[in-house]
C-alpha positions as CSV (number, residue, x, y, z in Angstrom):
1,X,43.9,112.0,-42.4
2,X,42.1,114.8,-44.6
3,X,44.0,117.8,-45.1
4,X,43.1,121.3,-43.3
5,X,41.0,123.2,-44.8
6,X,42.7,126.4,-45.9
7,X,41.8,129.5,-44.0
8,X,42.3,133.5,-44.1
9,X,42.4,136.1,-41.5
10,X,39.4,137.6,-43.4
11,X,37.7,134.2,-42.9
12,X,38.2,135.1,-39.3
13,X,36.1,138.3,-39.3
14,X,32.8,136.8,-39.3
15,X,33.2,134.6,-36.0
16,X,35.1,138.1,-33.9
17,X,31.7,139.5,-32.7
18,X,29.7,136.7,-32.2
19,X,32.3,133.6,-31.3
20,X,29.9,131.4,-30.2
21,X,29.0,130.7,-33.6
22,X,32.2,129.4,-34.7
23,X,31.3,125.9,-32.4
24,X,27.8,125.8,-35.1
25,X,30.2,125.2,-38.1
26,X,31.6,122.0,-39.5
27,X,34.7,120.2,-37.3
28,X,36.9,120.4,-40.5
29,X,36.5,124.5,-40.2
30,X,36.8,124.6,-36.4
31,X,40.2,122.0,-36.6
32,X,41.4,124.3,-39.3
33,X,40.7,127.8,-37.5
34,X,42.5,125.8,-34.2
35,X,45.5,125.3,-36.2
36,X,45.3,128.8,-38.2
37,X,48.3,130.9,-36.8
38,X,46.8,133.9,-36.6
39,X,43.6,132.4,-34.7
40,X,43.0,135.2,-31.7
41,X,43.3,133.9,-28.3
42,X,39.0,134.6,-27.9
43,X,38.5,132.2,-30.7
44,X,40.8,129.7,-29.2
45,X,39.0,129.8,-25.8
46,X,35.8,128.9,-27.6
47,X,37.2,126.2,-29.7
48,X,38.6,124.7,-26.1
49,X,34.6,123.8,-25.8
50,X,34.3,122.3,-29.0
51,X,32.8,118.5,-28.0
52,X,35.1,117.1,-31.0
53,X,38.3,116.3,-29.0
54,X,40.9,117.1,-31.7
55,X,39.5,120.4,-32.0
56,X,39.9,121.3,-28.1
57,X,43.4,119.9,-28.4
58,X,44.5,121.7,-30.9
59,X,43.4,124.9,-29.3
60,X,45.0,124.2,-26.6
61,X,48.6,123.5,-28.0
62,X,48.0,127.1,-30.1
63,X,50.8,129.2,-29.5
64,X,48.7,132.0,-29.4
65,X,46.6,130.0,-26.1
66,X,49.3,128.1,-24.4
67,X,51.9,130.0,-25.1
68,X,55.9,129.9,-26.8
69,X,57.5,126.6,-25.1
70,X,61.1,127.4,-24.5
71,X,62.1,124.9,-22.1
72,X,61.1,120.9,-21.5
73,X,59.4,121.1,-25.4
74,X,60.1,117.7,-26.3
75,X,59.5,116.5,-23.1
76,X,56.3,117.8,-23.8
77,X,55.6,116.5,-27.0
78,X,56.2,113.3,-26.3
79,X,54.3,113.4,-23.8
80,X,51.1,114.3,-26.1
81,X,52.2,111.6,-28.4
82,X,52.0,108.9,-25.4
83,X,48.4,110.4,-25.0
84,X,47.5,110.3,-28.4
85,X,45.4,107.4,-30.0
86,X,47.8,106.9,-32.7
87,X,46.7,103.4,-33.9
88,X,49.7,101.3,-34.2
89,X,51.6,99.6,-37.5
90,X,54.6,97.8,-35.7
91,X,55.8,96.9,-39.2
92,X,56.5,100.2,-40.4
93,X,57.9,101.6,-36.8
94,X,60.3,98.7,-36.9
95,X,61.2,99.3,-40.8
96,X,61.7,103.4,-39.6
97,X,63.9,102.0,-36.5
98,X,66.6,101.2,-39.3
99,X,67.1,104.5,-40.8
100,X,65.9,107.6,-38.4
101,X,64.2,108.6,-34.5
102,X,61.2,106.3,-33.7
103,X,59.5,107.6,-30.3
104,X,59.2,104.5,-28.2
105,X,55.3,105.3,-28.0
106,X,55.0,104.1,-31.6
107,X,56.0,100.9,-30.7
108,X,53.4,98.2,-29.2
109,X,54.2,95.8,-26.6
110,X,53.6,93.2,-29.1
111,X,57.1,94.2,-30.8
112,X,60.0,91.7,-30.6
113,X,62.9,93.0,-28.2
114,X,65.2,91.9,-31.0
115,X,63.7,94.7,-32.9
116,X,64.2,97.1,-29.8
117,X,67.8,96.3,-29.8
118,X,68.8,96.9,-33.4
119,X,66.9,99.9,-32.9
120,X,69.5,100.7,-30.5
121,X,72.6,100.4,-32.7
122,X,70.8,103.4,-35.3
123,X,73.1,106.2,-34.8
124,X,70.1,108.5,-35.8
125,X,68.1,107.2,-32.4
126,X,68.4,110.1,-29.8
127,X,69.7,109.8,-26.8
128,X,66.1,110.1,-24.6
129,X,64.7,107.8,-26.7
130,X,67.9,104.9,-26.2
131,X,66.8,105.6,-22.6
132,X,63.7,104.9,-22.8
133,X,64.0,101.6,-25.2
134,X,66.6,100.7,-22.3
135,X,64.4,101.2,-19.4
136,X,61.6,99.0,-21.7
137,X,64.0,96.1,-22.5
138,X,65.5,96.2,-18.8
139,X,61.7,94.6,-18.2
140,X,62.0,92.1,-20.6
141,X,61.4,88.3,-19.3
142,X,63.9,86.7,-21.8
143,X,67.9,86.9,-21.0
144,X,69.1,88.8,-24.2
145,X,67.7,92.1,-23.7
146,X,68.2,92.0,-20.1
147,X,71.7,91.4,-20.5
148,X,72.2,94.0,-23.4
149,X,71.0,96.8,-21.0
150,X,73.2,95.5,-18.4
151,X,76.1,95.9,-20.8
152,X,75.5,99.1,-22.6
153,X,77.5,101.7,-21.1
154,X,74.4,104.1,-21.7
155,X,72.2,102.3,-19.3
156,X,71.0,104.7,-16.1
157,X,72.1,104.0,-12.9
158,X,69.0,103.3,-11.7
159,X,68.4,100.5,-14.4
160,X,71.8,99.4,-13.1
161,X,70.8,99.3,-9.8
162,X,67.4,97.0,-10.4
163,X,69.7,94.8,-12.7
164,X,71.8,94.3,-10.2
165,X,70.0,91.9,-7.9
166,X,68.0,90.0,-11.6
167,X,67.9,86.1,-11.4
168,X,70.1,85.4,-14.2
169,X,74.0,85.2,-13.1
170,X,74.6,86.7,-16.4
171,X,72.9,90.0,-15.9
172,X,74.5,90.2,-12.5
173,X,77.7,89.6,-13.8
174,X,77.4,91.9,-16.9
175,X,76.0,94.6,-14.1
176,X,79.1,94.0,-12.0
177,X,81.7,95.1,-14.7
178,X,80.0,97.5,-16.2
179,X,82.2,100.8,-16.0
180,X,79.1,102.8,-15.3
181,X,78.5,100.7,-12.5
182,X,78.9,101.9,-8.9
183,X,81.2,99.1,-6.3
184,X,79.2,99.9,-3.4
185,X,76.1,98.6,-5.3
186,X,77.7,95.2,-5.9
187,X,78.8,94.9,-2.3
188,X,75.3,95.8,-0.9
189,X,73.5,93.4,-3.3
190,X,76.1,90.6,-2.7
191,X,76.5,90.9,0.9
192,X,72.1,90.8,1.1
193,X,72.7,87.3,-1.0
194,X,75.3,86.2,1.5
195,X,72.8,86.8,4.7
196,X,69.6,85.8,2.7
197,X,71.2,82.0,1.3
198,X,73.0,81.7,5.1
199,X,70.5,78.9,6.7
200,X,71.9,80.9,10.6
201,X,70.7,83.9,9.8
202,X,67.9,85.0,12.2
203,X,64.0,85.2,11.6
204,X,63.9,88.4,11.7
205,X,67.2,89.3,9.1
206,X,65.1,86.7,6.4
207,X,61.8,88.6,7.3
208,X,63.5,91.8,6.2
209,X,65.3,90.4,3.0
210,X,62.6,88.6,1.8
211,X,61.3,92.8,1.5
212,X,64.3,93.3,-0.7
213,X,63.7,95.0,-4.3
214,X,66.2,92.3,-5.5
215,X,64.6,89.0,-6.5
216,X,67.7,87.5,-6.5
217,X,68.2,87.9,-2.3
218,X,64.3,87.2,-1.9
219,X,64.5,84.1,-3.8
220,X,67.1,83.2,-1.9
221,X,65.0,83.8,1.6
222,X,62.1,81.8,-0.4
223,X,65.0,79.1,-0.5
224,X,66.1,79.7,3.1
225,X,64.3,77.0,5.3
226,X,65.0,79.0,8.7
227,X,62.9,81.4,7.0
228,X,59.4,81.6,9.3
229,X,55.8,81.0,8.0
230,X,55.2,84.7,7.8
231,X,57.7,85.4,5.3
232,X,57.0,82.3,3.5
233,X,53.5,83.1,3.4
234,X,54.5,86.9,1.7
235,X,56.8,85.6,-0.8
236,X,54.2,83.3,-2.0
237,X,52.6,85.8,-2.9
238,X,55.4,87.6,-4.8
239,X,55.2,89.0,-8.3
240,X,58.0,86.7,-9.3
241,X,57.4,83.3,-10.4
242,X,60.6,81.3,-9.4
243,X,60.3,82.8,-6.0
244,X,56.7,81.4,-6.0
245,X,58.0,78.1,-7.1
246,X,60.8,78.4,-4.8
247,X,58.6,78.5,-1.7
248,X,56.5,75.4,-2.7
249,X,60.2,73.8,-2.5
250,X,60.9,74.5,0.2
251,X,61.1,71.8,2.9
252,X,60.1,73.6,5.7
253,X,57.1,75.0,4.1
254,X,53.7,75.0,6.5
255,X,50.7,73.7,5.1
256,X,48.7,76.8,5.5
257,X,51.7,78.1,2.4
258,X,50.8,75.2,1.0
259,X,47.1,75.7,0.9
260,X,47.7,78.8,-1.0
261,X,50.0,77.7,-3.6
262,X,47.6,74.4,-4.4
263,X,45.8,77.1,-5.8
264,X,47.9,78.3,-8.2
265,X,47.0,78.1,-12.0
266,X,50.8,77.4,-12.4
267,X,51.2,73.2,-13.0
268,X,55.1,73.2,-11.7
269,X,53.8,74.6,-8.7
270,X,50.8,72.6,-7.9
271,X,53.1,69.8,-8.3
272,X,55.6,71.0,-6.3
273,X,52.8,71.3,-3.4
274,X,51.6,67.3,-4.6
275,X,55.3,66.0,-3.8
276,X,55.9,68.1,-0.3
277,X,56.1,66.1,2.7
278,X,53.9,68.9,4.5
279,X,51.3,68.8,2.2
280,X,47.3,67.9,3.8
281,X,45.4,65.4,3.8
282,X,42.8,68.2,2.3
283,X,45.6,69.6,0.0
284,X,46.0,66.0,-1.5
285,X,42.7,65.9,-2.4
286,X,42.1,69.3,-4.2
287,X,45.1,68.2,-6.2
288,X,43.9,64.9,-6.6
289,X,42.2,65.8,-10.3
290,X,45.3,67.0,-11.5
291,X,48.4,65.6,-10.0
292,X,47.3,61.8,-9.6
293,X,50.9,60.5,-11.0
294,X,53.0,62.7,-8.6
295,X,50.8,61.7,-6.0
296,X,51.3,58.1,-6.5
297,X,55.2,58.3,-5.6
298,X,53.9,59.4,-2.4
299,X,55.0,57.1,0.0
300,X,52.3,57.4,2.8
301,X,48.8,58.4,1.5
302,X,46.3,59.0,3.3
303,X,44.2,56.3,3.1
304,X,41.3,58.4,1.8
305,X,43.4,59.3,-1.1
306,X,44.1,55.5,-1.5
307,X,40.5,55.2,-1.5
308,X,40.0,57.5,-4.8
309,X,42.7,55.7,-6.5
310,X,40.9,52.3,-5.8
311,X,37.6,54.0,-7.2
312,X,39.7,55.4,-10.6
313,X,41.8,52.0,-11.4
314,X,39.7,49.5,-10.1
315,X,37.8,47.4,-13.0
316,X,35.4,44.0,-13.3
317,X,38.5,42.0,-13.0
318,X,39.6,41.3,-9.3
319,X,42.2,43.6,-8.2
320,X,44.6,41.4,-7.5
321,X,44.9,40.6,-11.5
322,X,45.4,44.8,-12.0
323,X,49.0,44.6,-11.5
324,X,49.4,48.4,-11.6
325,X,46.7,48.9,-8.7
326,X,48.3,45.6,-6.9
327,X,51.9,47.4,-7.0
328,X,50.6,50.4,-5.9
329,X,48.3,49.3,-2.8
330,X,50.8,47.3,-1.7
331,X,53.6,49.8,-1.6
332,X,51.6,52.0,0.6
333,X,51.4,51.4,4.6
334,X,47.9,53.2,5.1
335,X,46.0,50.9,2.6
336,X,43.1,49.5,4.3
337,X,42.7,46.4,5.5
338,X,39.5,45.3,3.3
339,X,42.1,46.0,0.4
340,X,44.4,43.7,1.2
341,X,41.3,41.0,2.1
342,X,40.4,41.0,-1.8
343,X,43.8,41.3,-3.0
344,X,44.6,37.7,-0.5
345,X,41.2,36.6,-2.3
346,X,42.2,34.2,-5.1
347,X,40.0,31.4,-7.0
348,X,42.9,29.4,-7.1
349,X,41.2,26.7,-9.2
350,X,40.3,29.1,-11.3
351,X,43.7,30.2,-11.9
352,X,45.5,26.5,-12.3
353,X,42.7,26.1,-15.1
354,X,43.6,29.2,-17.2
355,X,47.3,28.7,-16.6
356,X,47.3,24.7,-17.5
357,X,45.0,26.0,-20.8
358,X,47.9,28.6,-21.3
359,X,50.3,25.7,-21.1
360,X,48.9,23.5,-23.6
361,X,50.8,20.3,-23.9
362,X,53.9,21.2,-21.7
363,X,53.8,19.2,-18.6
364,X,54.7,20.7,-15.1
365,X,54.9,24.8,-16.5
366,X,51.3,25.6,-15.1
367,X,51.9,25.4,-11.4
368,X,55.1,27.4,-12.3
369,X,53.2,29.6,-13.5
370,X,50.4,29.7,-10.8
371,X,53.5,30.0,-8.1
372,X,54.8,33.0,-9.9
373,X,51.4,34.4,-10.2
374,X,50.7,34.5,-6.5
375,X,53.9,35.6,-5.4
376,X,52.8,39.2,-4.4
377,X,50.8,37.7,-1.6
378,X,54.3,37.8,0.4
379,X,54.2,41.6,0.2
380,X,50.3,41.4,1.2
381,X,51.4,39.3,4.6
382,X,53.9,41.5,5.8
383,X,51.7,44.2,5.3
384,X,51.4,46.8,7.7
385,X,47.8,46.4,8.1
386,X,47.3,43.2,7.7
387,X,44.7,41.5,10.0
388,X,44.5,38.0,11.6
389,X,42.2,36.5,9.7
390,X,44.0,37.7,6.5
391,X,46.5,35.8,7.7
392,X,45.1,32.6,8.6
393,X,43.4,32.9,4.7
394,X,47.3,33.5,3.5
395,X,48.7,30.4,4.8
396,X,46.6,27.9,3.1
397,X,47.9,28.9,-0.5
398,X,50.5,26.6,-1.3
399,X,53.3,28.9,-1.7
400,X,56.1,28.4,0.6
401,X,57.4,31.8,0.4
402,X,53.5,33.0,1.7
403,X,53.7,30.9,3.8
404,X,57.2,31.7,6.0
405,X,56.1,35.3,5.2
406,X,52.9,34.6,7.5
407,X,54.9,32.5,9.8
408,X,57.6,35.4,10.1
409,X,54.5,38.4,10.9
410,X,54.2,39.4,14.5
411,X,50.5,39.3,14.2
412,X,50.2,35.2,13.0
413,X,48.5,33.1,15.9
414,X,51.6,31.5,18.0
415,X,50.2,28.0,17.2
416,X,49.3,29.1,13.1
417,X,53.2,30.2,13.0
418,X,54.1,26.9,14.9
419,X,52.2,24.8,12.5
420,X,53.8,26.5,8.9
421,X,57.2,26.2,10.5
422,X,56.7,22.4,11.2
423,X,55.0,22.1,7.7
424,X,57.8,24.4,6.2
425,X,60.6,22.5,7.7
426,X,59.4,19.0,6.3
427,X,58.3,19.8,2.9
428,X,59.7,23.5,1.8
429,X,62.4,24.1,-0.6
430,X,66.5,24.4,1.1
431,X,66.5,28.1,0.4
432,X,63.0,28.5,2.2
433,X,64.7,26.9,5.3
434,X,67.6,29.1,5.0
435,X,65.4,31.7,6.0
436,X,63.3,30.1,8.9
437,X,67.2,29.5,10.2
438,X,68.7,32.9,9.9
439,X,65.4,34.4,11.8
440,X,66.0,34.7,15.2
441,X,62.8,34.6,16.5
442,X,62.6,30.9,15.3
443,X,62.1,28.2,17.7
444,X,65.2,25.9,18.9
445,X,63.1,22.8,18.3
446,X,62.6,23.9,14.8
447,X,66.2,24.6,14.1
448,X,67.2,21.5,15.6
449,X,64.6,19.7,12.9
450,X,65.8,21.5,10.0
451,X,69.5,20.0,11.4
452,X,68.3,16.5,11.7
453,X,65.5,16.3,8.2
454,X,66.7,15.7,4.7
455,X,65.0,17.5,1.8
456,X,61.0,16.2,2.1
457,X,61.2,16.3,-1.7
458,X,64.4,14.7,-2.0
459,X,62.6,11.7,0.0
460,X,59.6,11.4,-1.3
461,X,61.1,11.4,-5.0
462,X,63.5,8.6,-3.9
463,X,60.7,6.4,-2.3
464,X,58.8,7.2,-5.3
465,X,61.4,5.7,-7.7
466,X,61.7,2.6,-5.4
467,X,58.4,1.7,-5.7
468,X,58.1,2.1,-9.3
469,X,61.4,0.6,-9.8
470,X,60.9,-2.4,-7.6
471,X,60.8,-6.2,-8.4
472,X,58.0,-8.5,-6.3
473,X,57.5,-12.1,-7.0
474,X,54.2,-12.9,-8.6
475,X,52.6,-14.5,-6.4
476,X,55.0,-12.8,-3.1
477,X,53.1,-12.4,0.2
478,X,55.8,-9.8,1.9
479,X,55.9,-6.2,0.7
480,X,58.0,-3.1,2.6
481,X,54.5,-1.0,2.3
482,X,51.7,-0.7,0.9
483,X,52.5,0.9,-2.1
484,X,55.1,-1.3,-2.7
485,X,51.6,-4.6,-2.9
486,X,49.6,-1.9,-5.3
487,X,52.4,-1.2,-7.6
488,X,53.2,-5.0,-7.9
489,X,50.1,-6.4,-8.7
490,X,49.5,-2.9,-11.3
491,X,52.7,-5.2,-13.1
492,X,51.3,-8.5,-12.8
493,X,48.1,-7.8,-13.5
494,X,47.3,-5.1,-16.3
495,X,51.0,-4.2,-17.5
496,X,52.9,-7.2,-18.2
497,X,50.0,-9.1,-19.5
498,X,49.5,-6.3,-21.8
499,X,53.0,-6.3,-22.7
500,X,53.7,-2.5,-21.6
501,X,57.0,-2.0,-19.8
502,X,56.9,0.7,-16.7
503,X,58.8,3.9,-18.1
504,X,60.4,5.3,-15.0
505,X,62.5,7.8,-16.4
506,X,59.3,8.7,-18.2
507,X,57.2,8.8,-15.2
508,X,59.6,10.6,-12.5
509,X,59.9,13.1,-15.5
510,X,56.3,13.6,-14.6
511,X,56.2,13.2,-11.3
512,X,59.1,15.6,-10.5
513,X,57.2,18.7,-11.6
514,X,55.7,21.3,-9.9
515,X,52.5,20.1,-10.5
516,X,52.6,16.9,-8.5
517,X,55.3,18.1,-5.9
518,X,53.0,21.0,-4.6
519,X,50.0,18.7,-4.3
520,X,51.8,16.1,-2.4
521,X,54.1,18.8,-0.5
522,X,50.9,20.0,1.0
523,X,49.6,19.1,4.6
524,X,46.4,17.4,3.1
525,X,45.2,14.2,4.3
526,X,45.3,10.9,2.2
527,X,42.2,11.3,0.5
528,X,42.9,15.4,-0.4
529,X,45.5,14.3,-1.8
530,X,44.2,11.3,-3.7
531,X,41.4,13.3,-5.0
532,X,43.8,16.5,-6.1
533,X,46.4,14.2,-7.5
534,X,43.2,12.2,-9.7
535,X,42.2,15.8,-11.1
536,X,45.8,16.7,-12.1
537,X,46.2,13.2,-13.7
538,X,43.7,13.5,-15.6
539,X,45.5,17.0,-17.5
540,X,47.5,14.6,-18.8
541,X,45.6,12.3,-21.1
542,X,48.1,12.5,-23.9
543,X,50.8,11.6,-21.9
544,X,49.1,8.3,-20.0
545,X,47.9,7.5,-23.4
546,X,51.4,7.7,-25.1
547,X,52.6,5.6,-22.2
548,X,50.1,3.2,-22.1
549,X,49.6,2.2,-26.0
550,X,47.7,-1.0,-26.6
551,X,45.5,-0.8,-23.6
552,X,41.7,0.1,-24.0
553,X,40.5,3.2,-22.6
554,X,38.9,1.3,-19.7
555,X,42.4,-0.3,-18.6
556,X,43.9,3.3,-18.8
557,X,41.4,4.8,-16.3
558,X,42.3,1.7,-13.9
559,X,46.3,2.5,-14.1
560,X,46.0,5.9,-13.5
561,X,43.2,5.5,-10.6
562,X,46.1,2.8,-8.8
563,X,49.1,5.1,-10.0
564,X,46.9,7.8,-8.1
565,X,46.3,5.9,-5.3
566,X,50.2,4.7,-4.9
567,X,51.3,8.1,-5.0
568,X,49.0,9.3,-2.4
569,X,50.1,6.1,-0.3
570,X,54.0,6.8,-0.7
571,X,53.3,10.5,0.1
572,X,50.9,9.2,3.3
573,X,54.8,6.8,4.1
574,X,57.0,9.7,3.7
575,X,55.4,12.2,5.9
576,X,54.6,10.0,8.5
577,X,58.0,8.5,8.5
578,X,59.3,12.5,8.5
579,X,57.4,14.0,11.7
């Protein structure tokens, strides 16, 4: 600032008869003449007019215009500093806090509170200014200046008092026992907590409370779930946040509430509003963009949301292969139906070929593998909205878990169920018909056929080792079966000659896993099975070859084709003999 221009009474003279002319000089004259103590009170009134607004105020202020203040003077003066354009330099307000009186008006909102409070311990800060950086710090959103003012024994009753009801139990309880403060204020506050957090307190007490100037009882209403729509609807509006938050948490929230939190800028709260039960179909989706991961714990979507989450995860692969999607579908009871019909749609060739290429050299783990793989289509069968002809498609994997779990859904065809229990009781694992037992919807014929039939497997693995173990004559006309003819002349007439011994233990090695069992476990006819068992054979070239050393490739082809056909008989023996 430039310094004032030094003046004179004689200076004066020359502006006394004709005043007006005093306005045509430069600002720096006119500011100076304003603050010249023996200005005349005619000057002053034309200065008042000057358009340069320090001019006019200093004018004004001129003892000589305004008048001696006696009383209220540094009331007034601060206010004219609060009115002021001052500019602000926080740095050097907070350096001047440490040693001598700052007027709170120097200070920006942008200094720390930290710095408010040391400015309270200067024992040069007078006592209308503490007041003030009190009253400032008492708005503070952090704890620590909060709970200083509720401390200090300075504080104003009526800081007290707006303390008294603050979120933080700290700042209640500082407030409580602090000498200054008044008992009957505690009581009051407390004993609105008591009626606001009581869930049998009327409608019409919570509509009242949830008024109060103390967040602390209107959270508590916002909390309350006896409290009515109305008053949920105004404290969702409330200047407080946690209040805010508090109503989207509360259970018995309406969805018109709801609706007007969802749009809230606030994430906490939009996903408090994703995750309440009372939350709209229409809510849902204006949160969809944002909340998609809350929204997938969901337990009953809407099965338009569902449809937008199909859109988002599905890719080229079929869905049933996108475990993620496949969980999540399949956890949720609105999923449409056409859903579930691609997720029951699986090129199960497709899926033995990758697995056995997976497998390499390791007999028997592919089918494991494939069984494992198609496990979820149990949770696809006892879907809620599972159709018929889903169904019927469901049974003919050879899983017998599926299986039972389409025999065991109210919707299966009576004769469809009837058929997989018969199928299931023959050739399914014990544990399988465990569970066909324990069910008491099962038919009495069926749990008198589990009683009566040994393991399928068990029987066909034995017979299986009989043949293959079994001596004929060479030239024998009687056989026990079939099989028993084509296995002895596969001895007599390409084996032995060739001087290769049957391996047993080598073959029932093979013959035992999954592979072959779930082919000849099946309900296909002889030559399904024949044909089925011909393609698996020939996954294991190494293996025939190792077993069959010496013999040409020709000779190799032949003893598989009869081993094939052998197998297919004894299975063919076995069921028949079963039923």
């Amino acid at each position: 600032m430039q310094p004032l221009q030094p003046v004179s009474g004689s200076d004066l003279q020359r502006f006394l008869s004709a005043p007006e002319e005093l306005l045509q000089e430069s600002v720096g004259l006119q500011l100076a003449v304003a603050s010249f103590h023996q200005t005349p009170r005619s000057l002053l009134e034309i200065l008042l007019k000057s358009p340069d607004e320090q001019v006019a105020e200093a004018a004004s202020l001129h003892v000589n215009f305004a008048g001696e203040i006696t009383d209220g003077w540094q009331q007034a003066v601060d206010e004219i500093l609060q009115q002021r354009q001052l500019g602000q330099n926080d740095r050097l307000a907070v350096e001047l806090l440490k040693i001598g009186p700052v007027p709170p008006c120097f200070l920006s909102e942008w200094v720390p509170s930290e710095r408010l409070i040391q400015g309270l311990r200067n024992p040069q800060m007078p006592l209308r200014y503490r007041l003030q950086f009190l009253q400032r710090l008492s708005q503070e959103p952090s704890l620590e200046p909060r709970l200083q003012v509720a401390e200090s024994p300075e504080t104003p009753s009526a800081v007290l008092e707006q303390l008294a009801g603050d979120l933080e139990l700290p700042v209640r309880l500082a407030v409580k026992f602090n000498p200054s403060s008044p008992p009957p204020l505690i009581e009051l506050v407390e004993g609105q907590y008591a009626v606001a957090s009581d869930w049998n307190t009327d409608s019409e007490q919570l509509a009242i409370l949830g008024q109060s100037r103390w967040a602390w009882v209107r959270l508590a209403v916002a909390q309350n779930p006896s409290a009515t729509a109305e008053t949920l609807m105004q404290l969702a509006g409330d200047a407080v946040y946690k209040i805010q938050l508090a109503v989207a948490k509360n259970p018995e929230t309406p969805p018109d509430v709801l609706a007007v939190l969802e749009e809230h800028q606030d994430k906490t709260i939009q996903a408090a509003v994703a995750e309440h039960p009372n939350a709209t179909e229409e809510i849902l989706h204006q949160l969809f963009p944002t909340q998609q991961q809350l929204l997938k714990k969901r337990k009953n979507l809407p099965a338009t949301i569902l449809e937008r989450f199909f859109n988002e995860l599905t890719t080229n692969q079929p869905i049933w292969k996108n475990k993620e999607l496949r969980y999540f579908l399949l956890k949720q009871p609105n999923t449409p139906t056409r859903f579930l019909a691609e997720l029951a749609n699986i090129d199960l060739e497709a899926l033995r070929a990758e697995k056995l290429e997976q497998a390499g050299s390791t007999p028997g783990i592919s089918e494991k593998w494939v069984q494992d793989e198609i496990g979820f289509l149990t949770d696809v069968a006892e879907h809620p909205q599972i159709s018929v002809e889903i169904l019927e498609r469901l049974a003919q994997y050879p899983n017998s878990h599926v299986k039972l779990a389409v025999a065991q859904n109210s919707q299966t065809p009576e004769q469809l169920k009837l058929r997989i229990l018969s199928e299931l009781i023959l050739y399914a694992e014990d544990n399988i018909k465990v569970e066909i037992a324990k069910n008491p919807e099962t038919p009495v014929y069926v749990l008198e056929a589990i009683g009566q039939n040994e393991s399928y497997r068990t029987k066909l693995l034995r017979e299986i080792r009989r043949v293959l173990a079994f001596e004929y004559a060479v030239n024998a006309n009687s056989f026990n079966s079939t099989a028993d003819r084509f296995m002895s002349n596969l001895k007599h007439q390409t084996l032995y000659p060739n001087n290769i011994v049957v391996n047993i233990n080598q073959l029932m090695r093979l013959f035992e896993s999954p592979d072959f069992l779930d082919i000849m476990t099946r309900t296909l006819s002889y030559e399904d099975t024949k044909n089925e068992l011909s393609l698996l054979m020939n996954r294991f070239l190494s293996e025939w070859t190792e077993m069959l050393f010496g013999l040409s490739n020709k000779l190799q082809e032949q003893v598989v084709t009869d081993l094939v056909r052998i197998l297919a008989l004894i299975n063919s023996d076995v069921k028949n003999n079963s039923r």
